[in-house]
DRENDO-1510 file (C-alpha; in Angstrom, 1 decimal, always signed):
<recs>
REC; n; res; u; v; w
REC; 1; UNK; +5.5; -21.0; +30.9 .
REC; 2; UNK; +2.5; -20.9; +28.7 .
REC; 3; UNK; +0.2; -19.6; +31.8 .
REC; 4; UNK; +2.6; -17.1; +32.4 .
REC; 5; UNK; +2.8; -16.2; +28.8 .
REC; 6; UNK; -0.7; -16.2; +28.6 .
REC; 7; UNK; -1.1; -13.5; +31.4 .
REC; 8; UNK; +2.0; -11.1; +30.6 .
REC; 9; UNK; -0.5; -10.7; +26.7 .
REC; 10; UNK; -3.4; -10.8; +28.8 .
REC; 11; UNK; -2.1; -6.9; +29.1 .
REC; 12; UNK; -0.8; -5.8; +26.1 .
REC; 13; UNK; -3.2; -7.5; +23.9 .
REC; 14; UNK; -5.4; -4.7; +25.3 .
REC; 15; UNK; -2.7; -2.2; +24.7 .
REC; 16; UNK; -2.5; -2.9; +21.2 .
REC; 17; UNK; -5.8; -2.9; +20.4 .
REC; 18; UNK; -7.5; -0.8; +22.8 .
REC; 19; UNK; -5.2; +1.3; +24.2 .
REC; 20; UNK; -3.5; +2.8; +20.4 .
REC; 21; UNK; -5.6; +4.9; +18.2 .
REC; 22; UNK; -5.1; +2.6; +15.3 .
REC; 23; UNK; -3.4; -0.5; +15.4 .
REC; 24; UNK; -3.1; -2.2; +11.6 .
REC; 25; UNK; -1.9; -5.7; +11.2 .
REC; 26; UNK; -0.7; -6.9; +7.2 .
REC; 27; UNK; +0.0; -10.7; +6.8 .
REC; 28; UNK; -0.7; -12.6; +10.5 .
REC; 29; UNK; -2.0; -15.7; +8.4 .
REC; 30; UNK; +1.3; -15.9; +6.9 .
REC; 31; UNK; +2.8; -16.1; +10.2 .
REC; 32; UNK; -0.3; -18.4; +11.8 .
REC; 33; UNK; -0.2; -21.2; +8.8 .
REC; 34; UNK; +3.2; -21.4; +9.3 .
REC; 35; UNK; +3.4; -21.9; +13.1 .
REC; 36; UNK; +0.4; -24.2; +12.2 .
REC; 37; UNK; +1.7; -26.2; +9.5 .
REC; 38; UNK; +5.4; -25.5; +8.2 .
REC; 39; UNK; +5.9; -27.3; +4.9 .
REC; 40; UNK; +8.7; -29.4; +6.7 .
REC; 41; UNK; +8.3; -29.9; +10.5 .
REC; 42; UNK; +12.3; -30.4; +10.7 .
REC; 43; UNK; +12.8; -26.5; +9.7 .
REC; 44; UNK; +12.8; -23.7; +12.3 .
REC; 45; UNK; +11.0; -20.6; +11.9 .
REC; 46; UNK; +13.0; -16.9; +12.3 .
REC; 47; UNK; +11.3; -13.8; +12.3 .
REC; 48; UNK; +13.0; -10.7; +11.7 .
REC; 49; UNK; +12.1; -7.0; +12.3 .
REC; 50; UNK; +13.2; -3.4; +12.7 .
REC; 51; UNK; +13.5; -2.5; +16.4 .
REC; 52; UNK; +12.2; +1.0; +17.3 .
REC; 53; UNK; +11.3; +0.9; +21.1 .
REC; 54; UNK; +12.0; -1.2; +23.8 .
REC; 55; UNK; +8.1; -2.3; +24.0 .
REC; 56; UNK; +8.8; -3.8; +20.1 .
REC; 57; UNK; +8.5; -7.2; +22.2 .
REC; 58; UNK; +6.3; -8.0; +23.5 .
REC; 59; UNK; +3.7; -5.4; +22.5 .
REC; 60; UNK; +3.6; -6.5; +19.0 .
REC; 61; UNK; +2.7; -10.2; +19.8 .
REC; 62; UNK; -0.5; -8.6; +21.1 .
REC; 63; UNK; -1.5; -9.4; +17.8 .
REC; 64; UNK; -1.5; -12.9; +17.8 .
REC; 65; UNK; -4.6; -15.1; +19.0 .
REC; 66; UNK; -4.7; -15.8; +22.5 .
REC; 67; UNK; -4.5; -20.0; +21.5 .
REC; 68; UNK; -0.5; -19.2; +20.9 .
REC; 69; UNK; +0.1; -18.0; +24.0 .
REC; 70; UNK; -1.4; -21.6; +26.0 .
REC; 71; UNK; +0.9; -23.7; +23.4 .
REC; 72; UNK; +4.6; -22.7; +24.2 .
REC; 73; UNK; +5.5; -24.4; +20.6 .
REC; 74; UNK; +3.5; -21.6; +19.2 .
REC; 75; UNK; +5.4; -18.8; +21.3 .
REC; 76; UNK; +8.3; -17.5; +20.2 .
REC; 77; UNK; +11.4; -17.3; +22.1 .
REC; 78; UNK; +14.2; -14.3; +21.3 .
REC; 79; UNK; +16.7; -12.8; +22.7 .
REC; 80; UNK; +17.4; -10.1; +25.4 .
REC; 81; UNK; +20.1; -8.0; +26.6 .
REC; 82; UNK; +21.3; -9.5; +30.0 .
REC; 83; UNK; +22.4; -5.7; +31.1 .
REC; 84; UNK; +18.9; -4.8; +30.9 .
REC; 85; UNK; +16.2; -7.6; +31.3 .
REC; 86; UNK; +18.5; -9.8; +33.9 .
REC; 87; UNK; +19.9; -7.0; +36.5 .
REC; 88; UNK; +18.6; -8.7; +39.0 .
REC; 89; UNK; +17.3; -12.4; +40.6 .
REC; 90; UNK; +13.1; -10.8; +40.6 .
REC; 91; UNK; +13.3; -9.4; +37.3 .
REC; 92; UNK; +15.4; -12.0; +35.5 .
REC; 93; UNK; +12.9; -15.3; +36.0 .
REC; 94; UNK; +9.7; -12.9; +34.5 .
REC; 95; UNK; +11.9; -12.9; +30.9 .
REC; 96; UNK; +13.0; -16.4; +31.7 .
REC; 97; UNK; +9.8; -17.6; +32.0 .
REC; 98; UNK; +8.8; -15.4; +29.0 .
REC; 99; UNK; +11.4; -17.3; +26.6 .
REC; 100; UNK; +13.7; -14.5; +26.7 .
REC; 101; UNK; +17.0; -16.2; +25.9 .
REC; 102; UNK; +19.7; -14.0; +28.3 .
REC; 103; UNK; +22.3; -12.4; +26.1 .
REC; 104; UNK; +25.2; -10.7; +27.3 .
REC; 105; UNK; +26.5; -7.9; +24.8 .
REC; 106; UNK; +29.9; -7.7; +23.4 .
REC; 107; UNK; +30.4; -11.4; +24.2 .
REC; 108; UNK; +30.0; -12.1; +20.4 .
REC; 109; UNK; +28.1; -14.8; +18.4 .
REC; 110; UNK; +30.0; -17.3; +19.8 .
REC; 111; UNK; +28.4; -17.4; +23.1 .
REC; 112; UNK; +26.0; -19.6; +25.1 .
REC; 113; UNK; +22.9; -17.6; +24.1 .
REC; 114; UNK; +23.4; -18.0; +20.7 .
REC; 115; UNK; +23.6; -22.2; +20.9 .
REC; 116; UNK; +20.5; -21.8; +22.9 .
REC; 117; UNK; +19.1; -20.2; +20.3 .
REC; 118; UNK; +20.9; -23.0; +17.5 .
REC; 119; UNK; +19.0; -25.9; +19.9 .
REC; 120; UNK; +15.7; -23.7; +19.8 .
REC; 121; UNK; +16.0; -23.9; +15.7 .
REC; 122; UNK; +17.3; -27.2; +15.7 .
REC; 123; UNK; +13.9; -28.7; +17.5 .
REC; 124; UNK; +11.7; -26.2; +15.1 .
REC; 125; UNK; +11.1; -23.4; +17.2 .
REC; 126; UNK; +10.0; -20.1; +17.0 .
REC; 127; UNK; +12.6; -17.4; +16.8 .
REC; 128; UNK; +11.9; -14.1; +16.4 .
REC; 129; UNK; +15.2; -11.7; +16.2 .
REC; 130; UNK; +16.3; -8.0; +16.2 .
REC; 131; UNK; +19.2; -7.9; +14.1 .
REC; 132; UNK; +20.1; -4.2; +14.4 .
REC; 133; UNK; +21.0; -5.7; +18.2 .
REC; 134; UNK; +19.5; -2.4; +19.7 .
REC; 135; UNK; +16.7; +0.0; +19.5 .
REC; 136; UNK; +17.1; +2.4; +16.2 .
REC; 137; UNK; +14.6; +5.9; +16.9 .
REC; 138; UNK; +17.0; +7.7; +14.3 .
REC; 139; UNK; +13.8; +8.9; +12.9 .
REC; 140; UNK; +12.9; +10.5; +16.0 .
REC; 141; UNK; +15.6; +12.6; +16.1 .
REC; 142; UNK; +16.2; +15.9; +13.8 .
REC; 143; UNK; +19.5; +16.5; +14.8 .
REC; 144; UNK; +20.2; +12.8; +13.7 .
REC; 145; UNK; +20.8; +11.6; +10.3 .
REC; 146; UNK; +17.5; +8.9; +9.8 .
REC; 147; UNK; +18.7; +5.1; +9.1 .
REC; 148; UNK; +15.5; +2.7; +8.4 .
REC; 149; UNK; +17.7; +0.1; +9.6 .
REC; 150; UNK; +20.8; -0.1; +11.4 .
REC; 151; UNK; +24.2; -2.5; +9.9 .
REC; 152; UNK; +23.1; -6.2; +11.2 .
REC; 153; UNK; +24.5; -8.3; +13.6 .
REC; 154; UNK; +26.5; -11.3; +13.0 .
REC; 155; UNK; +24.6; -13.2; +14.9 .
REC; 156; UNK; +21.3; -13.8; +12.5 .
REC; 157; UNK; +24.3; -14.6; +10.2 .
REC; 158; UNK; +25.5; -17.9; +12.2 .
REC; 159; UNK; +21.8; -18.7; +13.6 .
REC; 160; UNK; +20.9; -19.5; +10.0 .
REC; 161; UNK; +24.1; -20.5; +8.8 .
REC; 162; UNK; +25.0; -22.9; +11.5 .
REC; 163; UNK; +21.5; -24.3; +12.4 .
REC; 164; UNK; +21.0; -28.4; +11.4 .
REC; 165; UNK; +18.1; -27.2; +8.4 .
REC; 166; UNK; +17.7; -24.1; +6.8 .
REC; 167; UNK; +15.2; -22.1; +8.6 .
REC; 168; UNK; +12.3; -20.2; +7.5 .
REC; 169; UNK; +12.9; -16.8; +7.7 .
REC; 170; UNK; +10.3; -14.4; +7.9 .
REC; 171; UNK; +10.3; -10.7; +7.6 .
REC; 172; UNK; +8.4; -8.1; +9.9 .
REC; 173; UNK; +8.2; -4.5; +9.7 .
REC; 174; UNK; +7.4; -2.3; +12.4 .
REC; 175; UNK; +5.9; +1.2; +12.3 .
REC; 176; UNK; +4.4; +3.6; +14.8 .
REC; 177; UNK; +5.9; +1.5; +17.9 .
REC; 178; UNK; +8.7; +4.5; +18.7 .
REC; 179; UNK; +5.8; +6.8; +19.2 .
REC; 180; UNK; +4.5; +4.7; +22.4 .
REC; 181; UNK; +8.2; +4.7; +24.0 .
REC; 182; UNK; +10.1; +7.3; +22.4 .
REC; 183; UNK; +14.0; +7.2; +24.2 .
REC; 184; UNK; +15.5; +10.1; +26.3 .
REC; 185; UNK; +11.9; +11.1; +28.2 .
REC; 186; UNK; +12.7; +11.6; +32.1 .
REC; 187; UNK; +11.7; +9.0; +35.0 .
REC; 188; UNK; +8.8; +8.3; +35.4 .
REC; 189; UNK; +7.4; +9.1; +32.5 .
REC; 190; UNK; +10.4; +7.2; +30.4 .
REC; 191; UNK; +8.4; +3.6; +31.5 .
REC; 192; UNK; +5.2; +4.7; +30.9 .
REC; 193; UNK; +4.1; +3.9; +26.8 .
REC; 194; UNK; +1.8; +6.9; +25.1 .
REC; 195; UNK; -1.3; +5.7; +24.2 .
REC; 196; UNK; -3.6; +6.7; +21.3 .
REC; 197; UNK; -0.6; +6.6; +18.8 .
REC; 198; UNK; -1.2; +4.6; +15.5 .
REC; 199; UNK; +0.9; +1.4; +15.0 .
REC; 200; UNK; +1.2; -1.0; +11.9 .
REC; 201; UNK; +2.8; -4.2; +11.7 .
REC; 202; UNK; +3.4; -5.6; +8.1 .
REC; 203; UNK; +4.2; -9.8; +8.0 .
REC; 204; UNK; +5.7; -10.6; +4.1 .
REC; 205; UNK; +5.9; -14.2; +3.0 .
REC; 206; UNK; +9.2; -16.0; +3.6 .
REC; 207; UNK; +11.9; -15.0; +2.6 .
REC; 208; UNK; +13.0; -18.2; +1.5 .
REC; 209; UNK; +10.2; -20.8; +1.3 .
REC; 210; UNK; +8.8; -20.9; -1.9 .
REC; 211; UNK; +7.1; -23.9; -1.9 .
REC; 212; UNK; +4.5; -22.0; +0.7 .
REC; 213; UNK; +1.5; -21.3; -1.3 .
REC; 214; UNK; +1.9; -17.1; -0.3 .
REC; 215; UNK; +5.3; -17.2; -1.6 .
REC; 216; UNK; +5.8; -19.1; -4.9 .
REC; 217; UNK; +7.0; -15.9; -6.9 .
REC; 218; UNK; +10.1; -16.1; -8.6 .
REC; 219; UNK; +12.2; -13.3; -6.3 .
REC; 220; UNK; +11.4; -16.0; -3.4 .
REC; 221; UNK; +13.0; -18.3; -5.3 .
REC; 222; UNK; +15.6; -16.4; -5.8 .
REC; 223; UNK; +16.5; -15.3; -2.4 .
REC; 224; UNK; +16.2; -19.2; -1.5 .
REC; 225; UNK; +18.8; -19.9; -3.6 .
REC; 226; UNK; +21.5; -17.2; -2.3 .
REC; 227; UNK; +20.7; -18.5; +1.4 .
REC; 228; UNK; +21.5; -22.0; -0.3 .
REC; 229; UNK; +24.9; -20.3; -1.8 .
REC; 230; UNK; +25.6; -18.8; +1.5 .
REC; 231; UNK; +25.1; -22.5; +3.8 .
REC; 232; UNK; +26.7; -24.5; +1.0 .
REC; 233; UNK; +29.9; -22.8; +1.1 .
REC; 234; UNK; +29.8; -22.4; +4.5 .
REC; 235; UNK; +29.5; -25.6; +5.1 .
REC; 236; UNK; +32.7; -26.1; +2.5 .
REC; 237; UNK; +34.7; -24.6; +4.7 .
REC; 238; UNK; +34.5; -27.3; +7.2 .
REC; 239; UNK; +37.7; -29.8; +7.5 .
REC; 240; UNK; +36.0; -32.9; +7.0 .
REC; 241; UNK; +35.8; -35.5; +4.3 .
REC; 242; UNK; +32.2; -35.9; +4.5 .
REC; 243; UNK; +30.9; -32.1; +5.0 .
REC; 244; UNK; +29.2; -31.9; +1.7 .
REC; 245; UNK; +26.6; -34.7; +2.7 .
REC; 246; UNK; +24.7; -35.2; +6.1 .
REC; 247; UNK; +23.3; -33.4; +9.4 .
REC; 248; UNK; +26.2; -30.9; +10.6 .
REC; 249; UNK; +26.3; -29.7; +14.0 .
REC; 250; UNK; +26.2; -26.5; +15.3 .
REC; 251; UNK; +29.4; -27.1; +17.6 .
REC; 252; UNK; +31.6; -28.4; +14.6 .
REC; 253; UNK; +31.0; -25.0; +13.2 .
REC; 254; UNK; +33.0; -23.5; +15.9 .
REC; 255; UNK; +36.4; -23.6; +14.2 .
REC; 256; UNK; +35.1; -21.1; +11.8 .
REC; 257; UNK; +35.4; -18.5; +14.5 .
REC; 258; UNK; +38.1; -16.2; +13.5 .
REC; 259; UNK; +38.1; -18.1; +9.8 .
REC; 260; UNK; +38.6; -14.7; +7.2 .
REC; 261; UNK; +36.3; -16.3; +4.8 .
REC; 262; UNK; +33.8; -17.5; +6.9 .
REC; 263; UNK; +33.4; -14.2; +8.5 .
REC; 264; UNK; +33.2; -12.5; +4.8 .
REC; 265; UNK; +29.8; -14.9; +4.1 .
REC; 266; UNK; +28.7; -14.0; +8.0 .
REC; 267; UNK; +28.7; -10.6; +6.8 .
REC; 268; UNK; +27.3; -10.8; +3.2 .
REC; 269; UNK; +24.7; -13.0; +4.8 .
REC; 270; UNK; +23.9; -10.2; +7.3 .
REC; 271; UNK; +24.0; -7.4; +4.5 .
REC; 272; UNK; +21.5; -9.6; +2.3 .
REC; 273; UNK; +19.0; -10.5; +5.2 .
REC; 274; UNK; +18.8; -6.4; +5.6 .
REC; 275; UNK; +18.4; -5.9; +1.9 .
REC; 276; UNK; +15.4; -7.9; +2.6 .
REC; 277; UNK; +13.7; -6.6; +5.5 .
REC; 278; UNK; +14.1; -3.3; +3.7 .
REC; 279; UNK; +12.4; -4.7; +0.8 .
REC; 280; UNK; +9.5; -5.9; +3.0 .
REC; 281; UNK; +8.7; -2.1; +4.1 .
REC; 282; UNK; +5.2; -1.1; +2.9 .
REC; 283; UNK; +4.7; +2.2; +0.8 .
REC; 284; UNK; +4.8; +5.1; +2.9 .
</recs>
């Protein structure tokens, strides 16, 4: 997979950098030192970010040095609509190979995408994630009332509630990307990007790992403790004598489904991670 990694950002590497007008990255050695040395090798890393064209991913991992993309540890996996990156049996083993993790819409957070995605955390992967759960060009659109950010999925709720340690959760924002594939354009021009548009990517310390040397102010600390909050009494809600101590798996999490409380901290999770991203936007 790492060849094929490898070649896929052997073209948009170029694309980002040669092929925009301007292309600004803020904050890649936060993301590099921790793919490079996380503080505790046990935790998984999960990047989060707006989600304003369809070339978000993998365009914007132009951006990282060609070395991550020949170490598949280093290469993040995410994941992709099965009604639009799996249609067929050609296309679909380019995004497998890519470490596009099929997800099928509608089917919920309880479905086998999302424990692939638990496992992927659960051996200290990579994760990068687009918790609106579709492209948001709002601001493209006059007619349109603008929304930075769409209402979050549930599902970056469970993959850090439910994962074995407490990832590291990272916060990306995207700007400019609409402008290279802005939605409702005609065939063939719809798959075609614009070129010479100006792009920036802004990478903020952790959200919630403020023992990392970029992140030791006391908001980070903070924010760690209301993810702490949010695990601990999720964990509570567990029916077993010994959930307040040792490793839980993802599956025993399972009868927390349709649990009212449960689902209250899946959304107030979801509402804070937004809160977050938000805060992570550069000044205009």
């Amino acid at each position: 997979m790492s060849v094929y990694i490898a070649s896929v950002m052997s073209v948009f590497k170029p694309l980002l950098y040669y092929g925009m007008r301007d292309a600004r990255v803020d904050g890649l050695p936060i993301l590099l030192d921790l793919l490079d040395r996380r503080p505790d090798p046990k935790r998984g890393l999960i990047t989060i970010s707006n989600h304003i064209s369809t070339l978000d991913d993998p365009m914007v991992w132009g951006m990282m040095p060609f070395r991550t993309y020949l170490d598949t540890t280093k290469a993040r996996w995410t994941l992709g609509a099965a009604d639009i990156l799996f249609t067929n049996r050609w296309i679909a083993p380019l995004f497998q190979n890519g470490q596009v993790i099929k997800t099928v819409r509608g089917d919920g957070i309880y479905q086998p995408a999302m424990d692939l995605a638990l496992e992927k955390l659960n051996h200290a992967q990579w994760l990068h994630v687009f918790p609106e759960g579709r492209v948001n060009q709002s601001a493209l659109d006059p007619s349109q009332p603008a929304q930075e950010l769409l209402r979050f999925k549930w599902g970056i709720s469970r993959l850090v509630l439910e994962s074995t340690h407490e990832p590291i959760i990272v916060p990306i924002w995207l700007k400019g990307f609409d402008h290279v594939m802005p939605e409702g354009r005609r065939a063939p021009w719809k798959m075609m990007p614009r070129l010479n548009q100006r792009l920036a990517v802004t990478i903020s310390g952790p959200i919630n790992n403020p023992s990392a040397s970029h992140s030791s102010d006391d908001a980070m600390s903070q924010n760690q403790l209301h993810i702490r909050d949010f695990r601990t009494r999720y964990r509570a809600l567990l029916s077993r004598p010994d959930s307040s101590s040792g490793p839980v798996d993802y599956h025993e999490y399972t009868c927390l489904k349709d649990h009212a409380e449960a689902k209250q901290i899946r959304m107030d999770l979801a509402s804070f991670l937004r809160s977050r991203l938000l805060a992570s936007r550069p000044p205009s």
